[in-house]
Each structure stands twice: as structure tokens, then as C-alpha cells.
LOMI-719268 format. One record per residue: residue in three letters; x, y, z of N, C-alpha, C in turn. Coordinates in Angstrom, 3 decimals, decimal comma. Layout:
N
> ALA X Y Z X Y Z X Y Z
...
! end
This chain:
190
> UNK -3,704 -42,970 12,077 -3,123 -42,651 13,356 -4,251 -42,267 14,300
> UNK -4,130 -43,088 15,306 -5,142 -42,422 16,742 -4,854 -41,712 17,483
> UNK -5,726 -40,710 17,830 -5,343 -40,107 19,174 -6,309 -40,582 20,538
> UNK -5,480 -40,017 21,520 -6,116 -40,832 22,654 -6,574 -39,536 22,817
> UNK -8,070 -39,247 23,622 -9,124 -38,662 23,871 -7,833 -37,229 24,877
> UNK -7,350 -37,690 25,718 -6,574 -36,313 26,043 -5,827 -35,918 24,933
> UNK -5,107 -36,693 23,681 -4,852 -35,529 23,042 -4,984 -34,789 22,102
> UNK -6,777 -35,480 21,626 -7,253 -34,948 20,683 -8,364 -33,464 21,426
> UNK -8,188 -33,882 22,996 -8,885 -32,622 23,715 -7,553 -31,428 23,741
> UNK -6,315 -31,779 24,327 -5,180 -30,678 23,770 -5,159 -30,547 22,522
> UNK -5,400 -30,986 21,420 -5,635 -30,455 19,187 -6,419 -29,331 19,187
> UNK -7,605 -29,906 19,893 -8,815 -29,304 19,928 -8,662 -27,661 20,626
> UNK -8,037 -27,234 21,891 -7,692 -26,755 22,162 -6,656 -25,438 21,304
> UNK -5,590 -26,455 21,164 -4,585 -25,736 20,469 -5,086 -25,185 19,021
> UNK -5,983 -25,373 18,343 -6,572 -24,981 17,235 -7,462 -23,757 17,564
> UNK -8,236 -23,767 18,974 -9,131 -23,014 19,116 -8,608 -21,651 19,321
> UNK -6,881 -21,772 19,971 -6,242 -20,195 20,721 -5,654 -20,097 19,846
> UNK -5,003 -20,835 18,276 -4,636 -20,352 17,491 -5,438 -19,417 16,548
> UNK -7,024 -20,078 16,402 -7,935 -19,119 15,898 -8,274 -18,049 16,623
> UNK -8,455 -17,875 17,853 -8,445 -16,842 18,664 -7,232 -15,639 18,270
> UNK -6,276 -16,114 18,129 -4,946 -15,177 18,142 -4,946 -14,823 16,809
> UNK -5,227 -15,990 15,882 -5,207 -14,987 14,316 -6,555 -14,290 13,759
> UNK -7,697 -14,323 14,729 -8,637 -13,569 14,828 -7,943 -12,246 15,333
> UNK -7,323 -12,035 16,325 -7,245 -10,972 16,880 -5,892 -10,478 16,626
> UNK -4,966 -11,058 15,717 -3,740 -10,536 15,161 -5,174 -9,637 13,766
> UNK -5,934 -9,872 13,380 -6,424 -9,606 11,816 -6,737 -8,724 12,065
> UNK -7,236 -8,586 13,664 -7,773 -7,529 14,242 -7,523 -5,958 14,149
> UNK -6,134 -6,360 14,966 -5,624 -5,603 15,224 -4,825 -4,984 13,601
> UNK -4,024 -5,887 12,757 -3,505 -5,610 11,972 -4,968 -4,853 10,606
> UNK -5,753 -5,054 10,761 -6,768 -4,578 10,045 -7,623 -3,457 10,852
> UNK -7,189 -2,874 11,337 -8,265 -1,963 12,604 -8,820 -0,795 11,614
> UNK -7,609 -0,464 10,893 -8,144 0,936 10,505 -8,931 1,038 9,498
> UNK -9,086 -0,288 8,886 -10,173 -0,574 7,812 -11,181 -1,329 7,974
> UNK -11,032 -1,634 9,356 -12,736 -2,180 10,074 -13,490 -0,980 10,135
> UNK -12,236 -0,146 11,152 -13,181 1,413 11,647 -13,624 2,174 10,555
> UNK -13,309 2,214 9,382 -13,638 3,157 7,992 -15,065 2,326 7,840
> UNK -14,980 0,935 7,755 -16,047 -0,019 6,830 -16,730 0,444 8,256
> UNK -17,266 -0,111 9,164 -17,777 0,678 10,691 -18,541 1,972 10,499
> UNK -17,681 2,465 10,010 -18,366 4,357 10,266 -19,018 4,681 8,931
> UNK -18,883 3,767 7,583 -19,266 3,854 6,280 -20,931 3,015 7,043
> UNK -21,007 1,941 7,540 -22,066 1,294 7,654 -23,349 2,362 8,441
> UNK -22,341 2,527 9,392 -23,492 3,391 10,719 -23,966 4,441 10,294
> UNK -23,034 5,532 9,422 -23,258 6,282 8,600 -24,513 6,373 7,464
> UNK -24,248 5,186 7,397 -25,507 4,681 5,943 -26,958 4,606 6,697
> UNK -26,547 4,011 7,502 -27,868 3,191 8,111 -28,755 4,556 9,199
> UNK -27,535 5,643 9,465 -28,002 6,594 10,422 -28,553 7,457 9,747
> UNK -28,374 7,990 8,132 -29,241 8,763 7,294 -30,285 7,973 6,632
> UNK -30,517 7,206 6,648 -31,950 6,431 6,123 -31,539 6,596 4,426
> UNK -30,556 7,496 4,224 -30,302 7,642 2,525 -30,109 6,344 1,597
> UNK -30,200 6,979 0,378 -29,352 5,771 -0,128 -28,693 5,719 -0,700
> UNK -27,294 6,400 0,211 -26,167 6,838 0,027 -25,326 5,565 0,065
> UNK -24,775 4,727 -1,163 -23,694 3,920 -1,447 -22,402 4,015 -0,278
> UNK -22,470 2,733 0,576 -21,276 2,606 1,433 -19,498 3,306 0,686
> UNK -19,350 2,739 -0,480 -18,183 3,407 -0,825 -17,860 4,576 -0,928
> UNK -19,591 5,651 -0,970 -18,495 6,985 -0,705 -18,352 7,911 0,072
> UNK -18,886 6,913 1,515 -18,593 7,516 2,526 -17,127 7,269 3,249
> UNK -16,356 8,456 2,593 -15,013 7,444 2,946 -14,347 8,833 3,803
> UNK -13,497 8,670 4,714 -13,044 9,747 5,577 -11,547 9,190 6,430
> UNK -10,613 9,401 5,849 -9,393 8,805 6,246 -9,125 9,376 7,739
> UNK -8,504 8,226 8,392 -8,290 8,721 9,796 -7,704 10,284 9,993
> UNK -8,576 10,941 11,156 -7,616 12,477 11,173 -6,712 11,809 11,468
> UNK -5,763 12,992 11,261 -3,957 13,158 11,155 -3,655 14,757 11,710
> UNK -2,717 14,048 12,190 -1,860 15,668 12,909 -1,182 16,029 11,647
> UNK -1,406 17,408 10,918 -0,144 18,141 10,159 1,056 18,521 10,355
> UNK 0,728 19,467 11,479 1,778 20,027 12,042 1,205 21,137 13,364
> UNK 2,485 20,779 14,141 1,431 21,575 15,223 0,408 20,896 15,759
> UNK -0,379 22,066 16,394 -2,050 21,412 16,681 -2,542 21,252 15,776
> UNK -2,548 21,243 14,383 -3,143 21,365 13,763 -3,843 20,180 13,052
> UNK -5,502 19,968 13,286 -5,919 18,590 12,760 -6,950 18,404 11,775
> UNK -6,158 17,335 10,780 -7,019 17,486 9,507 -7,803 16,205 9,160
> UNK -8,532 16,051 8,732 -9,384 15,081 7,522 -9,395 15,178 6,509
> UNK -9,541 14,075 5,437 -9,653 13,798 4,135 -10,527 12,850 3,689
> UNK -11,111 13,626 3,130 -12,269 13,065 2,433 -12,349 12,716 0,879
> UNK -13,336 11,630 0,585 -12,719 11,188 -1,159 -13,820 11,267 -1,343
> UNK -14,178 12,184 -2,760 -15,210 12,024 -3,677 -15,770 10,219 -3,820
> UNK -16,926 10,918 -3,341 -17,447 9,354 -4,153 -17,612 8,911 -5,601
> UNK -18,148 8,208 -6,082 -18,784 8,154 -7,855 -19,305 8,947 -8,223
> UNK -19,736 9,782 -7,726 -20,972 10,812 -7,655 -20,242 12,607 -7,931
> UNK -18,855 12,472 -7,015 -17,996 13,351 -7,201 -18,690 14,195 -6,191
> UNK -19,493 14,038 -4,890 -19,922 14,330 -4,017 -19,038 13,728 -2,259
> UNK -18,717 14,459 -1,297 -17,809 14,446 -0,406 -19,020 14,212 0,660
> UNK -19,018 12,577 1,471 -19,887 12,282 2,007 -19,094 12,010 3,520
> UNK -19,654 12,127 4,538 -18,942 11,979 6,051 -19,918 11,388 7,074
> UNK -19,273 10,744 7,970 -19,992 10,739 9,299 -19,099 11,619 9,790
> UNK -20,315 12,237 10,575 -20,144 13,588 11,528 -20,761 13,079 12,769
> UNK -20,072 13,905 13,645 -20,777 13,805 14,916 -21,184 15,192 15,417
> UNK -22,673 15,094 15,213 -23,744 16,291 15,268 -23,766 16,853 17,244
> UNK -23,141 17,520 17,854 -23,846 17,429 19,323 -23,511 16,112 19,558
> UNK -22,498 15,134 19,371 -22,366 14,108 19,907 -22,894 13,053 19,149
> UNK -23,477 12,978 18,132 -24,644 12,072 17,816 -24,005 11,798 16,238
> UNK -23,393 10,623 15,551 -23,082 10,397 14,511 -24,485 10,579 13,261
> UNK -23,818 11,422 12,323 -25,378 11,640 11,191 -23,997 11,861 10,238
> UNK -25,085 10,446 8,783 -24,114 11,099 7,651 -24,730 12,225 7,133
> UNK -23,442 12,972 6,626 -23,610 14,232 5,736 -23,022 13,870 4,782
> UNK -23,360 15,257 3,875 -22,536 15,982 2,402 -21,951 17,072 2,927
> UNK -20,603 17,193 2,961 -20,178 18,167 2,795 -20,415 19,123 1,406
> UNK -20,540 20,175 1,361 -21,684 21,078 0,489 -21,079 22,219 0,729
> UNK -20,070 22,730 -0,487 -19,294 24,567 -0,430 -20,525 24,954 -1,179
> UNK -21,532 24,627 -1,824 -22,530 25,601 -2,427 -23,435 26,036 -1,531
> UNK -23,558 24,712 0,024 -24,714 25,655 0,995 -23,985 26,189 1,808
> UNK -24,642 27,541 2,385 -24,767 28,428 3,078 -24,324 27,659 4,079
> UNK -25,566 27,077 4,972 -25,603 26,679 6,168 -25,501 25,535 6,580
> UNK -25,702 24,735 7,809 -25,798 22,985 7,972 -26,698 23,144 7,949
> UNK -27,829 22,526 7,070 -28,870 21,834 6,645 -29,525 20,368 6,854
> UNK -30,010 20,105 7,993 -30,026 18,847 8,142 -31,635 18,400 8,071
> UNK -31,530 17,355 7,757 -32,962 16,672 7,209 -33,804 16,682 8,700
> UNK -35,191 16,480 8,469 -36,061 16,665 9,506 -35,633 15,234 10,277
> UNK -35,513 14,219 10,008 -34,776 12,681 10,659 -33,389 13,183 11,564
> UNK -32,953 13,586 10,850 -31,306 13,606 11,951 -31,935 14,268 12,659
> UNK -32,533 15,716 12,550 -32,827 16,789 13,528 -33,498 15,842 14,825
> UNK -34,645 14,591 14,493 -35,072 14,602 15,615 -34,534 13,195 16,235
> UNK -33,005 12,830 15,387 -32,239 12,044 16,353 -31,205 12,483 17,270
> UNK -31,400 14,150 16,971 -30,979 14,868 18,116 -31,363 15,345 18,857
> UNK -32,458 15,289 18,835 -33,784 15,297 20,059 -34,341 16,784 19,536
> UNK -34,415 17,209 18,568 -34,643 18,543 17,605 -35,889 18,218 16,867
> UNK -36,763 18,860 17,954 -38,594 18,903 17,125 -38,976 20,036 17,238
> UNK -38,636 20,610 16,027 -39,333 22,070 15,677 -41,137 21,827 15,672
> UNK -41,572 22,858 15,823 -42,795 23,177 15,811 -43,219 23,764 14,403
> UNK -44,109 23,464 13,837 -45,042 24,267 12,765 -44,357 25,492 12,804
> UNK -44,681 26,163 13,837 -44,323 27,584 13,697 -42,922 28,164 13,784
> UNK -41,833 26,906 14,017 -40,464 27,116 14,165 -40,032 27,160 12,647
> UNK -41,004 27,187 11,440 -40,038 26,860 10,021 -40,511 28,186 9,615
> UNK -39,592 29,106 9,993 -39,606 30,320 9,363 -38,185 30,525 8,532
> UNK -38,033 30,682 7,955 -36,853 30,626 7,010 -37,531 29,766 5,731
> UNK -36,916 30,019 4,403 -37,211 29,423 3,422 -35,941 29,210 2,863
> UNK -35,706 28,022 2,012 -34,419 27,494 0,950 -34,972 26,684 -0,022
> UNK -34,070 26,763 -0,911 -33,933 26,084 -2,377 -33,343 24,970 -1,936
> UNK -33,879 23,778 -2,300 -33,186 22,376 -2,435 -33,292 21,297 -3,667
> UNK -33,051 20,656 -3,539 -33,048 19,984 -4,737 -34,463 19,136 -5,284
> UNK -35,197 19,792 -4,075 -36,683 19,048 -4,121 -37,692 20,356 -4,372
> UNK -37,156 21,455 -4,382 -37,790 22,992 -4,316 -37,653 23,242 -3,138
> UNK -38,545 24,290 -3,101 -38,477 25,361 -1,885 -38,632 24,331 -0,703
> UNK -38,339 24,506 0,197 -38,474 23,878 1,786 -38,170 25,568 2,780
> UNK -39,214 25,449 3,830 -39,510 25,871 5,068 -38,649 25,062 5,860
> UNK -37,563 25,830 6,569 -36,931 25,593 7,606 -36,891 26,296 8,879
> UNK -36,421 25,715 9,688 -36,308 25,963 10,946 -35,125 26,395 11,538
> UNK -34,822 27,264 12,380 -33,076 27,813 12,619 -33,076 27,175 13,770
> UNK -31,655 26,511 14,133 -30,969 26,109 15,236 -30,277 26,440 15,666
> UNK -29,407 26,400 16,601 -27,913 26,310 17,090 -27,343 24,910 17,150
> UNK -26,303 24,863 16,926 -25,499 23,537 16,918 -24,687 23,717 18,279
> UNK -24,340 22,904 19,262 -22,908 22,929 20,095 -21,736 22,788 19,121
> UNK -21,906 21,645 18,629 -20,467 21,216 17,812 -20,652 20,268 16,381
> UNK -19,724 19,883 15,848 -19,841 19,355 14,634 -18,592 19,082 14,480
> UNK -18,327 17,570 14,282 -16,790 16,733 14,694 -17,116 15,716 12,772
> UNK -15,597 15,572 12,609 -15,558 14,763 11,324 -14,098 14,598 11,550
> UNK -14,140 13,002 12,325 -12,414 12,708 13,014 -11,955 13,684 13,773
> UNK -10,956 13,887 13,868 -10,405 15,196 15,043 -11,177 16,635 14,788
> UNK -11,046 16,637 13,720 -11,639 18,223 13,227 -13,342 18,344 13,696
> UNK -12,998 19,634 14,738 -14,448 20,192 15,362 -14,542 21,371 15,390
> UNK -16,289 21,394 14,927 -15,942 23,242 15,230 -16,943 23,213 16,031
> UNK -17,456 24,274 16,685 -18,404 24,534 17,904 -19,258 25,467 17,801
> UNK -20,127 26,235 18,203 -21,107 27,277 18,359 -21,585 27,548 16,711
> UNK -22,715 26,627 16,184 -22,962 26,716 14,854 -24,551 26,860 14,424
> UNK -24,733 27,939 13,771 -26,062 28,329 13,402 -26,029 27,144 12,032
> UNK -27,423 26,695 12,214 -28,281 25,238 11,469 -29,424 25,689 10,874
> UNK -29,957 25,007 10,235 -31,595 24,804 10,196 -31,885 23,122 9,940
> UNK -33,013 23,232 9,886 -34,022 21,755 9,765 -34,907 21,822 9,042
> UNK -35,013 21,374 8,164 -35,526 21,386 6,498 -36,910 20,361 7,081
> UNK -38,202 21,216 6,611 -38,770 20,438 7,073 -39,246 19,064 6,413
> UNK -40,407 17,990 6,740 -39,942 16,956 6,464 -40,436 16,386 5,111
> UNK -39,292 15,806 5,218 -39,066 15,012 3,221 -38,494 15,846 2,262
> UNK -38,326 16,794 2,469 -37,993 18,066 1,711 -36,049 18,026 0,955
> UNK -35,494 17,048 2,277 -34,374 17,140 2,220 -33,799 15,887 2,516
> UNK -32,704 15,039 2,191 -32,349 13,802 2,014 -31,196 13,309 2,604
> UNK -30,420 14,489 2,624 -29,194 14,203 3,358 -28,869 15,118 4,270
> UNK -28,294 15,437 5,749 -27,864 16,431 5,925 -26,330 17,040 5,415
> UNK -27,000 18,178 5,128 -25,796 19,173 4,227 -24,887 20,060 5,606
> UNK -23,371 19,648 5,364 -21,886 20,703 5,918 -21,996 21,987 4,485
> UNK -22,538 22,989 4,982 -21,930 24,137 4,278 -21,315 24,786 5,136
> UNK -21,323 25,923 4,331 -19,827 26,976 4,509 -20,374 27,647 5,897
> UNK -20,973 27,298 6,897 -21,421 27,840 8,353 -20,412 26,854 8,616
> UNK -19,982 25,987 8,486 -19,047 24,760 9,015 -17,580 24,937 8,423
> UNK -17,572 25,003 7,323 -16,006 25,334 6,566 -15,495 26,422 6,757
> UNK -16,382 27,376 7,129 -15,652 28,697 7,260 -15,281 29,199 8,347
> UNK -15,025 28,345 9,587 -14,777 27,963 11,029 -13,534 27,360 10,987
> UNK -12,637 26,408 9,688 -11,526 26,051 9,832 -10,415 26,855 9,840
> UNK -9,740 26,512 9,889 -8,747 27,110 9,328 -7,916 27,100 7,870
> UNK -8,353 26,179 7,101 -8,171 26,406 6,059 -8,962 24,762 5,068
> UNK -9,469 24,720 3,890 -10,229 23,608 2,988 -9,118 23,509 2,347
> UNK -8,921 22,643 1,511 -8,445 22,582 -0,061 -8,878 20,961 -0,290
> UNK -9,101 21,562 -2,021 -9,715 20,304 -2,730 -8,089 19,758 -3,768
> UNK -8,170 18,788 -3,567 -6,843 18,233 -4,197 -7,556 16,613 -5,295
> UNK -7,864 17,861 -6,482 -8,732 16,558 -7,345 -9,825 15,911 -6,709
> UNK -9,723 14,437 -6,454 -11,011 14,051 -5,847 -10,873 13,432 -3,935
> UNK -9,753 14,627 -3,135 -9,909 14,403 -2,057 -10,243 16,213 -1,757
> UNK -10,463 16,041 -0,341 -11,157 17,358 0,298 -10,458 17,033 1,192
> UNK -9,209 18,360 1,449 -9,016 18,048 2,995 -9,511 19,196 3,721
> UNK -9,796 19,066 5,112 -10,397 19,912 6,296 -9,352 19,798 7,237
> UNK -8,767 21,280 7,611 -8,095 21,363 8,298 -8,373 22,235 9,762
> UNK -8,341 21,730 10,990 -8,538 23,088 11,893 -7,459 23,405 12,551
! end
């Protein structure tokens, strides 16, 4: 069977807005697992770690009840609770971390927040998993993971190489309104 040149230019056509539309039906019908795979990638690529895409996983916030807004987070393989956060505006993956104290963030995030301590700014000392590290104290504005934000937050900045990931401790959890671990999810509630 032939077609004549106009109506293999209308085929041609009609194939192209059908792919268009079931591109953007997949789109749309797949959004919320682009944006997870999305924020797992940028996440990865924004800590220089080499932190496995799968366990940075952080289910869309959700309203509970009330104002009240939570996240959930899933253990990775590791049985470690990994996030993109938004530091001051600025996406950095973390560990969420109930054993640290404070937010702990690697000398890299610090100075993708425009955070360049000086030699003489690492007064403070901590235990890490690399030994002792000299840190530096900050202030945070804010610290966002999906809806859930908290604001006015004492930090430090581990100085450099010392530290691998930036660490959410309990300077951050203890600003919610309430944690709970439910097996291998973490929810954060404010």
C-alpha cells in the first residue's frame, strides 16, 4: 500500500503528538518517582560520597494532621537513614545521625555554602569515624528535608577529609516535634 507524500507527512505527524502525549502522560503519571530518582541523583553527586543511589530514599512530605509535616525516610542496606537536605537553601546529602550531637558537615558542603572557615576557626574537637577532627562552629539559617524545616541551628565543619558525609544530629531532631523509628523507616515530624 502507498501513501501519497501528504499522507505519509499527516502519519508522520500523528505519530510524533502521540509520542509527545505518551511522553508526557508517563510524565506526569510517573512524577513522583522521577522526583525521588532526581533528588537520589543530585544528592549523590552533591556529596562527592559514595553513597549508593538506593538509599537515599525520602518519601514525599505528607500532611498528618493539622499543620503538622512529616517525612519518611528508609534505611538503606547499610541500615543507615540518608537524605537530601536543603542546607540554607542549598541541597547537600546527609545522614541523619541520633548518635551525633550536632550537624556536622564535611569541609565540601560547608564551602558549597559559601562556608570557609579559617585555620583559626577549627576550635572545637570531635570523634569521627576517621579519629579526632578539628572543627569549626557555625550557625545554620535552616535545614529542610521535604516540608519538614527547622531554623536557627548551631553546626560545625569538620575540617578537611576528616569527614565524608554531612551528619543531621540531634541539634536538628531535637527541634521537631516528635522522631519515631518504625523498623527500617524514620519518620520526622514538625
Amino acid at each position: 500500500m502507498r501513501y501519497s507524500s501528504g499522507a505519509k507527512h499527516l502519519l508522520r505527524e500523528a505519530v510524533t503528538w502521540l509520542s509527545v502525549a505518551a511522553f508526557g502522560f508517563a510524565g506526569v503519571y510517573y512524577f513522583d518517582d522521577l522526583r525521588v530518582f532526581a533528588a537520589r541523583t543530585i544528592a549523590a553527586a552533591a556529596s562527592g560520597t559514595e553513597v549508593v543511589l538506593e538509599e537515599i530514599s525520602a518519601r514525599p512530605a505528607k500532611r498528618t494532621s493539622g499543620f503538622e509535616r512529616s517525612v519518611t525516610l528508609t534505611a538503606g542496606k547499610n541500615g543507615h537513614f540518608f537524605a537530601r537536605a536543603y542546607i540554607n537553601g542549598r541541597p547537600i546529602a546527609v545522614m541523619v545521625d541520633t548518635g551525633a550531637t550536632q550537624i556536622a558537615m564535611t569541609y565540601k558542603d560547608a564551602e558549597r555554602l559559601g562556608l570557609r572557615p579559617l585555620g583559626s576557626d577549627f576550635t572545637l574537637t570531635a570523634r569521627t569515624a576517621n579519629g579526632t577532627a578539628r572543627m569549626a562552629p557555625v550557625e545554620l539559617d535552616s535545614v529542610r528535608i521535604g516540608d519538614v524545616e527547622v531554623t536557627d541551628l548551631r553546626g560545625s565543619i569538620a575540617e578537611q577529609g576528616k569527614l565524608h558525609i554531612t551528619l543531621l544530629g540531634m541539634e536538628f531532631i531535637r527541634k521537631l516535634d516528635r522522631f519515631e523509628l518504625r523498623g527500617r523507616e524514620l519518620v520526622l515530624v514538625e
